[in-house]
N, CA, C and O atoms as a CHARMM CRD file, in Angstrom:
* protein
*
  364
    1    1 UNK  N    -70.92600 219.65500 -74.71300 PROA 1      0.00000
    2    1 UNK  CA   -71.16700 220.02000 -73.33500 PROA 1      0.00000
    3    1 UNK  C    -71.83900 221.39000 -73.32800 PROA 1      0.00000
    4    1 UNK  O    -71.21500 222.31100 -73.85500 PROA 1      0.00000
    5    2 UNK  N    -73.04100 221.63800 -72.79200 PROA 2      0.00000
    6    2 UNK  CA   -73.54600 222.65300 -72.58900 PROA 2      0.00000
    7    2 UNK  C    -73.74700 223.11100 -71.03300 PROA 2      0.00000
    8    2 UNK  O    -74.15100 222.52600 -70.02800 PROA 2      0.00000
    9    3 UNK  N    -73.20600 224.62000 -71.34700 PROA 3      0.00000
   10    3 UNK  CA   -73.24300 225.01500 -69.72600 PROA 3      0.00000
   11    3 UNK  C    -73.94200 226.37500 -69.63400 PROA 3      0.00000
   12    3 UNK  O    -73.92500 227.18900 -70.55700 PROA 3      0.00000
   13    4 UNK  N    -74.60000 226.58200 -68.38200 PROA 4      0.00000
   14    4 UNK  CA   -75.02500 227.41400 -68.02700 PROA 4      0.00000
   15    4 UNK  C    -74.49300 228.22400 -66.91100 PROA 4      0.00000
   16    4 UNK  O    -74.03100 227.82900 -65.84000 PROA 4      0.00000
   17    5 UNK  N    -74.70100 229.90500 -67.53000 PROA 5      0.00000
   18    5 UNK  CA   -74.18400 230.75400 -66.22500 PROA 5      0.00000
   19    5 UNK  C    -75.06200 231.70400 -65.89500 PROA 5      0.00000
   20    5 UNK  O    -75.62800 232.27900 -66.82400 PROA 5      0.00000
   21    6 UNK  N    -75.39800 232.11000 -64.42700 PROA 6      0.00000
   22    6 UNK  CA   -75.79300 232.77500 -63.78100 PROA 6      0.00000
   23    6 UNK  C    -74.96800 233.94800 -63.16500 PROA 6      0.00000
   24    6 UNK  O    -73.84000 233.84000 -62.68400 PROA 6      0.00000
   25    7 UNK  N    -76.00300 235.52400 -63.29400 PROA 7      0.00000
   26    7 UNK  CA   -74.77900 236.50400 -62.19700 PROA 7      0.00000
   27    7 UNK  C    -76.11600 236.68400 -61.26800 PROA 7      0.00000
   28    7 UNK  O    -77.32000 236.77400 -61.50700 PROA 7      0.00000
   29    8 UNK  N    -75.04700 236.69300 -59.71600 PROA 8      0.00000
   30    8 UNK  CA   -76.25100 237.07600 -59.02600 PROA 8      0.00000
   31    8 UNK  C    -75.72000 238.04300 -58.08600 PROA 8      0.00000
   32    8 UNK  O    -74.75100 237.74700 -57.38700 PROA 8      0.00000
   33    9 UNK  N    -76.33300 239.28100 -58.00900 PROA 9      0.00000
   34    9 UNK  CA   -75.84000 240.44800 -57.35500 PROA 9      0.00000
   35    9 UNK  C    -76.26400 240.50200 -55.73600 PROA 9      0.00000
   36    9 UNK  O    -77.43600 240.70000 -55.41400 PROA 9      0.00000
   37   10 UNK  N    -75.32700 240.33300 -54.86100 PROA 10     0.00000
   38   10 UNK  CA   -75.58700 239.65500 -53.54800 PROA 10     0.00000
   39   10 UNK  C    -75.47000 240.81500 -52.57300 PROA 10     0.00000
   40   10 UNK  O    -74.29200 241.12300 -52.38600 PROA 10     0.00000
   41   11 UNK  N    -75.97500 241.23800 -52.18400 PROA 11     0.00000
   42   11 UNK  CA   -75.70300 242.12200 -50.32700 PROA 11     0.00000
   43   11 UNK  C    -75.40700 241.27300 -49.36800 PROA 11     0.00000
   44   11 UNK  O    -76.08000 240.32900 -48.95400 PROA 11     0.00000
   45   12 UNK  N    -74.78200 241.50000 -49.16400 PROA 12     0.00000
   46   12 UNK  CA   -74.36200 240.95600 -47.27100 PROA 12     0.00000
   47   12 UNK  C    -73.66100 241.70200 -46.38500 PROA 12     0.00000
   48   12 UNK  O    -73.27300 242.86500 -46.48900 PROA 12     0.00000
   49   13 UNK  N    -73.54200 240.95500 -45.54200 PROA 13     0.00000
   50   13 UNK  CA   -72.67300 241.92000 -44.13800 PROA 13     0.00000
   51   13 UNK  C    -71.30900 240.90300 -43.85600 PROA 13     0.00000
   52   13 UNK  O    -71.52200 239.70200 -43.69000 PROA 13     0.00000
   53   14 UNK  N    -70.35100 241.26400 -43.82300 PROA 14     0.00000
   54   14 UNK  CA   -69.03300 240.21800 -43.46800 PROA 14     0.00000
   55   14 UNK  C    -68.45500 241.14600 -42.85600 PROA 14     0.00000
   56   14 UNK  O    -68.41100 242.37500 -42.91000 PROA 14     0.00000
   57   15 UNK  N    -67.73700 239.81000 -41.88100 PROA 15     0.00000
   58   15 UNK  CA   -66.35700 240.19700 -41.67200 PROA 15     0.00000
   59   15 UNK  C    -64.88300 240.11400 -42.13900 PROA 15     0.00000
   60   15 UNK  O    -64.63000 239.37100 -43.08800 PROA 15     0.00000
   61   16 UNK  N    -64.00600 240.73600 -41.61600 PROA 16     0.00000
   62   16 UNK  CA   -62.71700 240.35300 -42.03000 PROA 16     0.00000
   63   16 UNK  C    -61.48100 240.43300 -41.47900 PROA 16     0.00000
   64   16 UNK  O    -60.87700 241.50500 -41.48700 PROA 16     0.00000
   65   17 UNK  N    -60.96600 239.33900 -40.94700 PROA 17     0.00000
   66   17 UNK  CA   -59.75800 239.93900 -39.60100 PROA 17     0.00000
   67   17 UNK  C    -58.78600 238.86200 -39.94600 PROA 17     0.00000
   68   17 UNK  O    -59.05200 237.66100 -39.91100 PROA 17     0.00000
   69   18 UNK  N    -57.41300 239.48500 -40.34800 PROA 18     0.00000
   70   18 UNK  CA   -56.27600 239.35200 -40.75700 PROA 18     0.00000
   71   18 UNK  C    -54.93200 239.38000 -39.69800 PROA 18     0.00000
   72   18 UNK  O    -54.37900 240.41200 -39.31600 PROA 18     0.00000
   73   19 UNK  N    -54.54000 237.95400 -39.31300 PROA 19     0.00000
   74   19 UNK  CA   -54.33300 237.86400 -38.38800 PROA 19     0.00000
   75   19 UNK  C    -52.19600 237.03500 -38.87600 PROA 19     0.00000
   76   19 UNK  O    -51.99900 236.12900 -39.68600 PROA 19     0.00000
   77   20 UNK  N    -51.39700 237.55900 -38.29100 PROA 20     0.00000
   78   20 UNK  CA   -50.38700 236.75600 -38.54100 PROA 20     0.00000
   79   20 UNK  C    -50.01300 235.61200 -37.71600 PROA 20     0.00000
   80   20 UNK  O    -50.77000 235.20600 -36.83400 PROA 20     0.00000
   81   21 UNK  N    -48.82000 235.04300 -37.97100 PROA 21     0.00000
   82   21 UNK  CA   -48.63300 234.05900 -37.81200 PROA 21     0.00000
   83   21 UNK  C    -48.57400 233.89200 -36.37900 PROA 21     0.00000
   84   21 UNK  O    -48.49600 232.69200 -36.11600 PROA 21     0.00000
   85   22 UNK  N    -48.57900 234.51400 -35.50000 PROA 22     0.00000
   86   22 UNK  CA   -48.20300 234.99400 -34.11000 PROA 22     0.00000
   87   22 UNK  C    -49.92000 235.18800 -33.07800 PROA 22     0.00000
   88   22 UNK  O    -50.11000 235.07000 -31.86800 PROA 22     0.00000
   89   23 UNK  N    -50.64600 235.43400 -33.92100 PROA 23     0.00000
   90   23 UNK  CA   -52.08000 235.68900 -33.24300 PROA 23     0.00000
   91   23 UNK  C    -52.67600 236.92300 -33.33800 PROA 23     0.00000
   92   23 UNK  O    -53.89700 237.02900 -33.22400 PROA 23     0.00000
   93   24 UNK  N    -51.60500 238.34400 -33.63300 PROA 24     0.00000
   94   24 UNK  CA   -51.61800 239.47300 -34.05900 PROA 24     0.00000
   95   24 UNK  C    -52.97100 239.82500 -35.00000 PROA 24     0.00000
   96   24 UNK  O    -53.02400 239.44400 -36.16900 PROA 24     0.00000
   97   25 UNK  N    -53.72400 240.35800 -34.56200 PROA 25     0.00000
   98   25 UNK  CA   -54.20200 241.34100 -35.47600 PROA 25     0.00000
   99   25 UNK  C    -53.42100 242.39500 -36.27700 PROA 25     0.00000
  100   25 UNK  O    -52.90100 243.46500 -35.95900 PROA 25     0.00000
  101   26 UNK  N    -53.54300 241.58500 -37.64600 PROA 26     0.00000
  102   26 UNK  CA   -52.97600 242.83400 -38.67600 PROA 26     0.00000
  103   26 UNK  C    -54.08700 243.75200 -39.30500 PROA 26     0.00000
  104   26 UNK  O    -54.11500 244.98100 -39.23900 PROA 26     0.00000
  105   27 UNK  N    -54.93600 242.98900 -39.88400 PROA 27     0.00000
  106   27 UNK  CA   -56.08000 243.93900 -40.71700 PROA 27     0.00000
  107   27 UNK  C    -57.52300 243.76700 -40.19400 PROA 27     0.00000
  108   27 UNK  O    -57.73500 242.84600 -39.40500 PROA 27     0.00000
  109   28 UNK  N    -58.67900 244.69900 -40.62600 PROA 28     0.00000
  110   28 UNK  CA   -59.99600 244.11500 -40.06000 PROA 28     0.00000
  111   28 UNK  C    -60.41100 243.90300 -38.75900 PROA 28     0.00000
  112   28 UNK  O    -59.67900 243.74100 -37.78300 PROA 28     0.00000
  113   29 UNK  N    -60.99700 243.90600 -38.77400 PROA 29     0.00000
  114   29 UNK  CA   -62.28600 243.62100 -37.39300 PROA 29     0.00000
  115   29 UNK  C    -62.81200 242.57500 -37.25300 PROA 29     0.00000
  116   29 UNK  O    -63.60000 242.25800 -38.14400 PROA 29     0.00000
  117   30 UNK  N    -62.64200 241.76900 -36.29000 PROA 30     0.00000
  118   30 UNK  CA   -63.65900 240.63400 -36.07700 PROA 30     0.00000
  119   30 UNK  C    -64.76900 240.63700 -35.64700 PROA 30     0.00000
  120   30 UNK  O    -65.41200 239.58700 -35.64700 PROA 30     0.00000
  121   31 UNK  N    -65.31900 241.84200 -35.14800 PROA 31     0.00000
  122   31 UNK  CA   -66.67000 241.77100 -34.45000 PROA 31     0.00000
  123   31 UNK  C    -67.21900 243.08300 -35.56000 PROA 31     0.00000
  124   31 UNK  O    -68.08900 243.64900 -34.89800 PROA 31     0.00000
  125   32 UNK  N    -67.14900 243.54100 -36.41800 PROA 32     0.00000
  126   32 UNK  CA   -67.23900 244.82500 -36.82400 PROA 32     0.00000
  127   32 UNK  C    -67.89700 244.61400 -38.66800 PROA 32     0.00000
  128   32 UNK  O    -67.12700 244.76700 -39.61700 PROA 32     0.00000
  129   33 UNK  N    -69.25600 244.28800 -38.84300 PROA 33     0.00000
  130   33 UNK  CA   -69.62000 243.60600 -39.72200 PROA 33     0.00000
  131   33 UNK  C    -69.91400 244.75400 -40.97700 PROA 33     0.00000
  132   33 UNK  O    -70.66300 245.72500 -40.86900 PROA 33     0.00000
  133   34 UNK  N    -69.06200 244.34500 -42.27900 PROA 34     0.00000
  134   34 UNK  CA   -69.20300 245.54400 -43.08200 PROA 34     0.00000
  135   34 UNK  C    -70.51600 245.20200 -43.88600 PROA 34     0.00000
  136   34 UNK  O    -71.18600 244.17100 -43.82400 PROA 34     0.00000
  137   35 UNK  N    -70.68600 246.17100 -44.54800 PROA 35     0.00000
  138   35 UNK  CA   -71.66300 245.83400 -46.51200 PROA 35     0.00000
  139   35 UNK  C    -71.00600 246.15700 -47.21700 PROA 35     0.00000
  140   35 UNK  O    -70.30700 247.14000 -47.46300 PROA 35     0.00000
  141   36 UNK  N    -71.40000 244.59600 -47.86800 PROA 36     0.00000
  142   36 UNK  CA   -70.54100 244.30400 -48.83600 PROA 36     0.00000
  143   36 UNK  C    -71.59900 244.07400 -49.91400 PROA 36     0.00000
  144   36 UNK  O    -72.79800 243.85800 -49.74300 PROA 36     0.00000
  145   37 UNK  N    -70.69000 244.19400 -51.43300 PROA 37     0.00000
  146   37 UNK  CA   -72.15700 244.07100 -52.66400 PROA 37     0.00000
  147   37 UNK  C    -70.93100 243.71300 -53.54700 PROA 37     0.00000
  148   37 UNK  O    -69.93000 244.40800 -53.72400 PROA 37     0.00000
  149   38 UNK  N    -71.21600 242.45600 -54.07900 PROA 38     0.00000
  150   38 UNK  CA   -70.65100 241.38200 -54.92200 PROA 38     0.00000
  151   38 UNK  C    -71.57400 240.81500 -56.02500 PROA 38     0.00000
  152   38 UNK  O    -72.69500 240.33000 -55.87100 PROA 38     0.00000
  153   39 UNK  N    -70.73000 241.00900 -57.40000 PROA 39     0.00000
  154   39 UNK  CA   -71.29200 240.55900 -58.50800 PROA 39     0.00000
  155   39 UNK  C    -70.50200 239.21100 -58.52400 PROA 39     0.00000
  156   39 UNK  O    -69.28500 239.11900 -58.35900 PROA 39     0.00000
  157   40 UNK  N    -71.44800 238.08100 -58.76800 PROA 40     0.00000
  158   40 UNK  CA   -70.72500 236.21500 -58.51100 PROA 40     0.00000
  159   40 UNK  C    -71.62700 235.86200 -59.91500 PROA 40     0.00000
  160   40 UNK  O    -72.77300 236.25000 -60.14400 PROA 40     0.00000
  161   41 UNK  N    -70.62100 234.86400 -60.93700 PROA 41     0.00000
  162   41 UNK  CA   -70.91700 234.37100 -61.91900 PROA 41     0.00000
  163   41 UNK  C    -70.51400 233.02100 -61.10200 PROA 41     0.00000
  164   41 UNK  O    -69.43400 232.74500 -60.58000 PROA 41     0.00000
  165   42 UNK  N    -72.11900 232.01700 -61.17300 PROA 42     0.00000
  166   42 UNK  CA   -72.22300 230.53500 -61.25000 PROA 42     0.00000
  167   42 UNK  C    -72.12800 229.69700 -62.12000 PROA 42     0.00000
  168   42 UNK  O    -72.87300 230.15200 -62.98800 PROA 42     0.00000
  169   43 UNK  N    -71.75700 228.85400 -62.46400 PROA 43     0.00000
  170   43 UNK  CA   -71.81000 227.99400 -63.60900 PROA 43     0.00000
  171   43 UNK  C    -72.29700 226.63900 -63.49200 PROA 43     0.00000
  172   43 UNK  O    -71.82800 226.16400 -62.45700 PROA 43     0.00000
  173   44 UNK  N    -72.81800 226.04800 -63.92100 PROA 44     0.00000
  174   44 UNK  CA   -73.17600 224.56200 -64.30900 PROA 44     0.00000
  175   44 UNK  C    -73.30500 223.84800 -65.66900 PROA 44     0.00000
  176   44 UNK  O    -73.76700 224.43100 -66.65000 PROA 44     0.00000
  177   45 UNK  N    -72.74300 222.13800 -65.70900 PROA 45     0.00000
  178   45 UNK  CA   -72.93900 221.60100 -66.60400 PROA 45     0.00000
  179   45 UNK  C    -74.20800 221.06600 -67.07200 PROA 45     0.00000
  180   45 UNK  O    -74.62100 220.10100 -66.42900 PROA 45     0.00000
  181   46 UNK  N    -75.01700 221.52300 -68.17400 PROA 46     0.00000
  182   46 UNK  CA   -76.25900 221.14000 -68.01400 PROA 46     0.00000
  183   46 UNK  C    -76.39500 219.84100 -68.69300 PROA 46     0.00000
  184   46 UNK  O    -77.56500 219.45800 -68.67700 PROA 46     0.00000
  185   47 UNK  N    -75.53900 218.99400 -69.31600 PROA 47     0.00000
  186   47 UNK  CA   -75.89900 217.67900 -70.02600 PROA 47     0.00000
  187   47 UNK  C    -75.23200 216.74500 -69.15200 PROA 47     0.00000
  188   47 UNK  O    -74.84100 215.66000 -69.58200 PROA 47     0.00000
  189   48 UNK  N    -75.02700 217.21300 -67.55800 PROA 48     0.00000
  190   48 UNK  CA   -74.73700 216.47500 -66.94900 PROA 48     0.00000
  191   48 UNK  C    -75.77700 216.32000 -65.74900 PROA 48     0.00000
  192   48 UNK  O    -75.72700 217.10600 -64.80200 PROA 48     0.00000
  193   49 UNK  N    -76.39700 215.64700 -65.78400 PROA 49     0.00000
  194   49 UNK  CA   -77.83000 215.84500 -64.27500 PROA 49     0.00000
  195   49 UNK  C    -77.43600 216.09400 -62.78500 PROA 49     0.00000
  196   49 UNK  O    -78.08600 216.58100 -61.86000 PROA 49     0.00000
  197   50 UNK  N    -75.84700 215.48400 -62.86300 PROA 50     0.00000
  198   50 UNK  CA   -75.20800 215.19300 -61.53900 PROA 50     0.00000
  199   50 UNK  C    -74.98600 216.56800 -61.06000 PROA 50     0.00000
  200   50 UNK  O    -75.23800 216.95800 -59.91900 PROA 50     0.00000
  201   51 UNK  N    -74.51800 217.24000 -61.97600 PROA 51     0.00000
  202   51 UNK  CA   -73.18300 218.73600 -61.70400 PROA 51     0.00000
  203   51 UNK  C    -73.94300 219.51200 -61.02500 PROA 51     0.00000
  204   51 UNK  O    -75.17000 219.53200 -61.13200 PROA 51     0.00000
  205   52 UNK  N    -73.19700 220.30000 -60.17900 PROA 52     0.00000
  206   52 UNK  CA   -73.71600 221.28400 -59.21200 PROA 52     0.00000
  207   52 UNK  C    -73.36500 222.73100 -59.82600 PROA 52     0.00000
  208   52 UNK  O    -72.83900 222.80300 -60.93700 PROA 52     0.00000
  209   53 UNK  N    -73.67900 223.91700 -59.04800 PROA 53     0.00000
  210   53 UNK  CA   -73.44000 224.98000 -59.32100 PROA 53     0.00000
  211   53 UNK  C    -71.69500 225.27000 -58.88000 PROA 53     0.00000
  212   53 UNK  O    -71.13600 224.76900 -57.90400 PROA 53     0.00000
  213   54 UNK  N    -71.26000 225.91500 -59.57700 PROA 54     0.00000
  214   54 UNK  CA   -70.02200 226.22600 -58.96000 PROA 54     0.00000
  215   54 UNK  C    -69.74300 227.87000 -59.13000 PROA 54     0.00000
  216   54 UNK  O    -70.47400 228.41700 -59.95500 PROA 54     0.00000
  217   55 UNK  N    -68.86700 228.63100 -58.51200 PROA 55     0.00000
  218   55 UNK  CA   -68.63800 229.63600 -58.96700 PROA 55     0.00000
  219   55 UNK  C    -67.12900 229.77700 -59.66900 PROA 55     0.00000
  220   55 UNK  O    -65.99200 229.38200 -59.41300 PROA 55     0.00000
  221   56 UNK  N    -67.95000 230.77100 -60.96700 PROA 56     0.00000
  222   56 UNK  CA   -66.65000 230.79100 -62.16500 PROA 56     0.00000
  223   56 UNK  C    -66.36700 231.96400 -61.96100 PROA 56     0.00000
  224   56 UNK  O    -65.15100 232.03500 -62.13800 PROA 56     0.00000
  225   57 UNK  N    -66.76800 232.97400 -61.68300 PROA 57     0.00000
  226   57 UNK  CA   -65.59800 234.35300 -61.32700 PROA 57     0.00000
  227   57 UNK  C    -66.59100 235.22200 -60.58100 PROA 57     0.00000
  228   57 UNK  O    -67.75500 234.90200 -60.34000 PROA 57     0.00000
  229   58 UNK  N    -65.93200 236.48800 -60.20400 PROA 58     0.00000
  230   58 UNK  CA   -66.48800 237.50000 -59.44200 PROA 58     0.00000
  231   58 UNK  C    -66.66300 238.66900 -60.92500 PROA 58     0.00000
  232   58 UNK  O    -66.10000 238.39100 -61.98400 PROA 58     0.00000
  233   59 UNK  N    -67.29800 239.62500 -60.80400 PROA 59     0.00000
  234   59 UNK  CA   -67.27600 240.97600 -61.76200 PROA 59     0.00000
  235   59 UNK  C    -67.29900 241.95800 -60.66300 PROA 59     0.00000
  236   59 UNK  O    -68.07100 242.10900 -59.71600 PROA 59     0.00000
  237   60 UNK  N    -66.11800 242.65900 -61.09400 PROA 60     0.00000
  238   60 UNK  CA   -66.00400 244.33600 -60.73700 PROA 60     0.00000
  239   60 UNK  C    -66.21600 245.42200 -61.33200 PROA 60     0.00000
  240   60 UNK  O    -65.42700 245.76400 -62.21300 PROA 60     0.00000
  241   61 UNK  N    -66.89600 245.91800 -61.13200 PROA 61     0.00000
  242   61 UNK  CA   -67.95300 246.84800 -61.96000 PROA 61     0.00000
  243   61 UNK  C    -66.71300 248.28300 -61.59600 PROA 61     0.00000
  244   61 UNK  O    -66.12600 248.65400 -60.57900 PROA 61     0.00000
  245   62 UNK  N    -66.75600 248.78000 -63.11600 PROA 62     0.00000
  246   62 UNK  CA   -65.69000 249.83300 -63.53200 PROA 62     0.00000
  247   62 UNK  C    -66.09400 251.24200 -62.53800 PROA 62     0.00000
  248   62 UNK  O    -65.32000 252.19800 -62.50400 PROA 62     0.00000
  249   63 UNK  N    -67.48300 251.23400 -61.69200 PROA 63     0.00000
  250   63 UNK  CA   -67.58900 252.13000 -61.11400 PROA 63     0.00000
  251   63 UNK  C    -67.19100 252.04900 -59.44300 PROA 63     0.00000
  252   63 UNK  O    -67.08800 253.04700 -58.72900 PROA 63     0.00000
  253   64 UNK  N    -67.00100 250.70000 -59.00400 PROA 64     0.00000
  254   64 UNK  CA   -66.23000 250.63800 -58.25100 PROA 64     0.00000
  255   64 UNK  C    -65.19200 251.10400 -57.59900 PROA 64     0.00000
  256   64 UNK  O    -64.35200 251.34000 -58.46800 PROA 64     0.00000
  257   65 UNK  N    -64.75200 251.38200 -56.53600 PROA 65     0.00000
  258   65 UNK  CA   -63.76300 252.19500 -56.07000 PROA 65     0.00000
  259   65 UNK  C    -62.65400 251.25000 -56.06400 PROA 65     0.00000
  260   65 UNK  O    -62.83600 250.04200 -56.21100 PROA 65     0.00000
  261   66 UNK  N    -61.16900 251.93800 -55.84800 PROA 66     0.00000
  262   66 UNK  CA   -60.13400 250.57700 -56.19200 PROA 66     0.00000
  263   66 UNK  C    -60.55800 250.15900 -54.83300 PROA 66     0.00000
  264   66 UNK  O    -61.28900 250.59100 -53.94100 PROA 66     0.00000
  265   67 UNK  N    -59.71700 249.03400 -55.07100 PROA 67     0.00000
  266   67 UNK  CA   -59.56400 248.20000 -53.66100 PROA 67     0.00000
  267   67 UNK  C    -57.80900 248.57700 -53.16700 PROA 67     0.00000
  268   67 UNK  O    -56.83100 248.73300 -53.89800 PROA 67     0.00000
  269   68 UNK  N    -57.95000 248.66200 -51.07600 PROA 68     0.00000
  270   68 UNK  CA   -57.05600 249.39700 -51.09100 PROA 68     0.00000
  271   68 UNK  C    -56.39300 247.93800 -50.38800 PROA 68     0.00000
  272   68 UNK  O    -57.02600 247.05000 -49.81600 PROA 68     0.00000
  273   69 UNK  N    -54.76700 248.02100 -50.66000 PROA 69     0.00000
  274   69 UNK  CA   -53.96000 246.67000 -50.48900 PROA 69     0.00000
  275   69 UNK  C    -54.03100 246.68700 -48.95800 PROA 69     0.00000
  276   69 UNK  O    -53.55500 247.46300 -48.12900 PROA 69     0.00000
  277   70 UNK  N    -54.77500 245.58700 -48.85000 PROA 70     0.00000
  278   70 UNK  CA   -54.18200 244.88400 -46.97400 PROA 70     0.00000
  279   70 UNK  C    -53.49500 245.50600 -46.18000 PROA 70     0.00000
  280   70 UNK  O    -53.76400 246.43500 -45.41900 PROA 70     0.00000
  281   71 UNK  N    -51.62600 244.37500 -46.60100 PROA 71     0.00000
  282   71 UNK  CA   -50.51800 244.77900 -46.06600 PROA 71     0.00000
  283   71 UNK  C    -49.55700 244.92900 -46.85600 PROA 71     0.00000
  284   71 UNK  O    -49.89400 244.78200 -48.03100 PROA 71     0.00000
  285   72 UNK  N    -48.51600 245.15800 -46.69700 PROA 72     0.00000
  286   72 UNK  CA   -47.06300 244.37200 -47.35900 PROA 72     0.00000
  287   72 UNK  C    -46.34400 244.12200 -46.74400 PROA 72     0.00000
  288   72 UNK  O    -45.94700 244.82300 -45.81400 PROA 72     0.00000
  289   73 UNK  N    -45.83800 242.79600 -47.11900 PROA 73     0.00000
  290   73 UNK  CA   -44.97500 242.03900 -46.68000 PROA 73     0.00000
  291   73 UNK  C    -44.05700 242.26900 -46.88300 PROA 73     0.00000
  292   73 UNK  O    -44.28100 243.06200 -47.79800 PROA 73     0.00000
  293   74 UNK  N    -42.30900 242.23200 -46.73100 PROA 74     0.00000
  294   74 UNK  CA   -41.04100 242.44000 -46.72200 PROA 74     0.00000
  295   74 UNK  C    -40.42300 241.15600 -46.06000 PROA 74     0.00000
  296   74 UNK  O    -40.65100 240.64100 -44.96600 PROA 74     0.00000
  297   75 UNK  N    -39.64000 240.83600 -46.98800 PROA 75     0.00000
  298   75 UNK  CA   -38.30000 239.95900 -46.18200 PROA 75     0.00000
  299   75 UNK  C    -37.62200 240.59500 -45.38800 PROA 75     0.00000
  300   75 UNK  O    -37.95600 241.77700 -45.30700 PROA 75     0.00000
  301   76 UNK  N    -36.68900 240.24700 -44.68100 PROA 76     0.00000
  302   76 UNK  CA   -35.31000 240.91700 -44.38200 PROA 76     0.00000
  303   76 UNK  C    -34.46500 239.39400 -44.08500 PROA 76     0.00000
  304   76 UNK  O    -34.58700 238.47700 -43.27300 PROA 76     0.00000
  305   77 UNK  N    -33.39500 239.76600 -45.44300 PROA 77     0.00000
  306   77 UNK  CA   -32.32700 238.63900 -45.55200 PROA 77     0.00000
  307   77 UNK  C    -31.08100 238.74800 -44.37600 PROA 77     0.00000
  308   77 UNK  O    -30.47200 239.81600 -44.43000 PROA 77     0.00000
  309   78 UNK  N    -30.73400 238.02800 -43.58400 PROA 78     0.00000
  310   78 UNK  CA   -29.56500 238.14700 -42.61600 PROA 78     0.00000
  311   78 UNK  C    -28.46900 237.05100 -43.28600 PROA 78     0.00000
  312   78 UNK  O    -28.48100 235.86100 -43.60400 PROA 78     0.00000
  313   79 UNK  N    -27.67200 237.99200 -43.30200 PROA 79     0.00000
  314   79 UNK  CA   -26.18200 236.88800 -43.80500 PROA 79     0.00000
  315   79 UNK  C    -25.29600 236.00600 -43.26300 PROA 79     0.00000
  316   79 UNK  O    -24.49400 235.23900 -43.79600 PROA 79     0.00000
  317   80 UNK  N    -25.58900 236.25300 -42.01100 PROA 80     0.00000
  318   80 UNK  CA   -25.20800 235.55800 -40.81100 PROA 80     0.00000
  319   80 UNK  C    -25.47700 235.38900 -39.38600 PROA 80     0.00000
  320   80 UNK  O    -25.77700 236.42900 -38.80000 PROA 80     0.00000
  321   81 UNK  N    -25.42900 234.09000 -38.54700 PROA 81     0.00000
  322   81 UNK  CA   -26.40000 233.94100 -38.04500 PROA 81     0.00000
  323   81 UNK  C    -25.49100 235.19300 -36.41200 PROA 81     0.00000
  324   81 UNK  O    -25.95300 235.23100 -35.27100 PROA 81     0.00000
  325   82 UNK  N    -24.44000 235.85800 -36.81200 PROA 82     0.00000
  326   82 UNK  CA   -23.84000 236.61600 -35.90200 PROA 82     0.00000
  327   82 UNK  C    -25.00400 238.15400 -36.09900 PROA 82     0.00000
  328   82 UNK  O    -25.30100 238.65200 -35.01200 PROA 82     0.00000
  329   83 UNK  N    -25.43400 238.64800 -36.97300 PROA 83     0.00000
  330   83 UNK  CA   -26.49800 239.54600 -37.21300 PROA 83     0.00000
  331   83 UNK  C    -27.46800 239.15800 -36.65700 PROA 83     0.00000
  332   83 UNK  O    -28.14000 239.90700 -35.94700 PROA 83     0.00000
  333   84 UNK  N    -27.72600 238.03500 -36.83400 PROA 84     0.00000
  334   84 UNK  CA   -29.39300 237.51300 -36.15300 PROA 84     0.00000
  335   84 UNK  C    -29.00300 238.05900 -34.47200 PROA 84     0.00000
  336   84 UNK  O    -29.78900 238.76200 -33.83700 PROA 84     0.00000
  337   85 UNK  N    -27.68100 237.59900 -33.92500 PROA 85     0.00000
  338   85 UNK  CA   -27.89900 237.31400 -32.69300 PROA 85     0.00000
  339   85 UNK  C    -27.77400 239.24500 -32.20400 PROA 85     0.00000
  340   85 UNK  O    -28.15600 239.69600 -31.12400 PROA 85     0.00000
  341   86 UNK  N    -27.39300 239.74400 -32.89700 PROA 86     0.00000
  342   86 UNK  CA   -27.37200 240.94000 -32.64900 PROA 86     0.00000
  343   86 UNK  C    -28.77700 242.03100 -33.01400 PROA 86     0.00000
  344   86 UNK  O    -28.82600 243.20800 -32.65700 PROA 86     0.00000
  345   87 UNK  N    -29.41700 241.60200 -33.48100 PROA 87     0.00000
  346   87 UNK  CA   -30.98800 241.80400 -34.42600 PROA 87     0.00000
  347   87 UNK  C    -31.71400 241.45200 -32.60900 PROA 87     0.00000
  348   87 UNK  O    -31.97800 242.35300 -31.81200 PROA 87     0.00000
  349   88 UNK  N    -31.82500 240.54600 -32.44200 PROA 88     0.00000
  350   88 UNK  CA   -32.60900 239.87800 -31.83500 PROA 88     0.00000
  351   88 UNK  C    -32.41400 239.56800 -29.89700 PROA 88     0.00000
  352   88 UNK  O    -33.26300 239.46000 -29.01200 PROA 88     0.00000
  353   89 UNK  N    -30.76500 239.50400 -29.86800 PROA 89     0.00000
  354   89 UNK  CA   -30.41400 239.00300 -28.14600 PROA 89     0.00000
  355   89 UNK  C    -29.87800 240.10800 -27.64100 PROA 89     0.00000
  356   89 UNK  O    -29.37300 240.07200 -26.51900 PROA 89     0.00000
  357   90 UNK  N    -29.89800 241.20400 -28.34700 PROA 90     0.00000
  358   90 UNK  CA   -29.25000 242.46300 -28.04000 PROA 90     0.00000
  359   90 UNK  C    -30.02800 243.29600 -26.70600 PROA 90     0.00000
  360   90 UNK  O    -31.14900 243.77000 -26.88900 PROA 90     0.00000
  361   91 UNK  N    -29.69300 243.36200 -26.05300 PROA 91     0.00000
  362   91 UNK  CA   -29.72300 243.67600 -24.20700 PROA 91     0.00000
  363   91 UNK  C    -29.93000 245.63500 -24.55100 PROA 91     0.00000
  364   91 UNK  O    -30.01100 246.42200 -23.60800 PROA 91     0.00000
């Protein structure tokens, strides 16, 4: 099987709006279009005529800035459903 890969260094403009389960805006902008610059490795099977391109990974170039985390998430465990009602129906 012989395959071929491509990197192709892309500009664009996106968005990104991070929304919970509720309708909430948590992260991002929906109307608010960034630039963005992405290194994308494609791949294809070439002893196959059928196969399409697919993408096999992204590259992050070491000069890159980190990437900063979203959100975080947290549980909170209740032991009983007498806490919940006090958490929650409390006047």
């Amino acid at each position: 099987m012989t395959m071929a890969q491509v990197t192709v260094r892309m500009h664009s403009k996106q968005t990104c709006a991070i929304y919970d389960r509720f309708g909430r805006l948590m992260f991002g902008n929906e109307t608010l279009p960034k630039d963005v610059l992405e290194y994308v490795v494609f791949e294809r099977i070439l002893t196959n005529p059928y196969s399409q391109w697919r993408v096999h990974s992204k590259i992050l170039p070491s000069w890159l800035p980190p990437l900063n985390p979203h959100c975080k998430t947290k549980i909170v465990h209740i032991d009983s459903a007498q806490e919940f009602f006090e958490l929650h129906l409390k006047k």
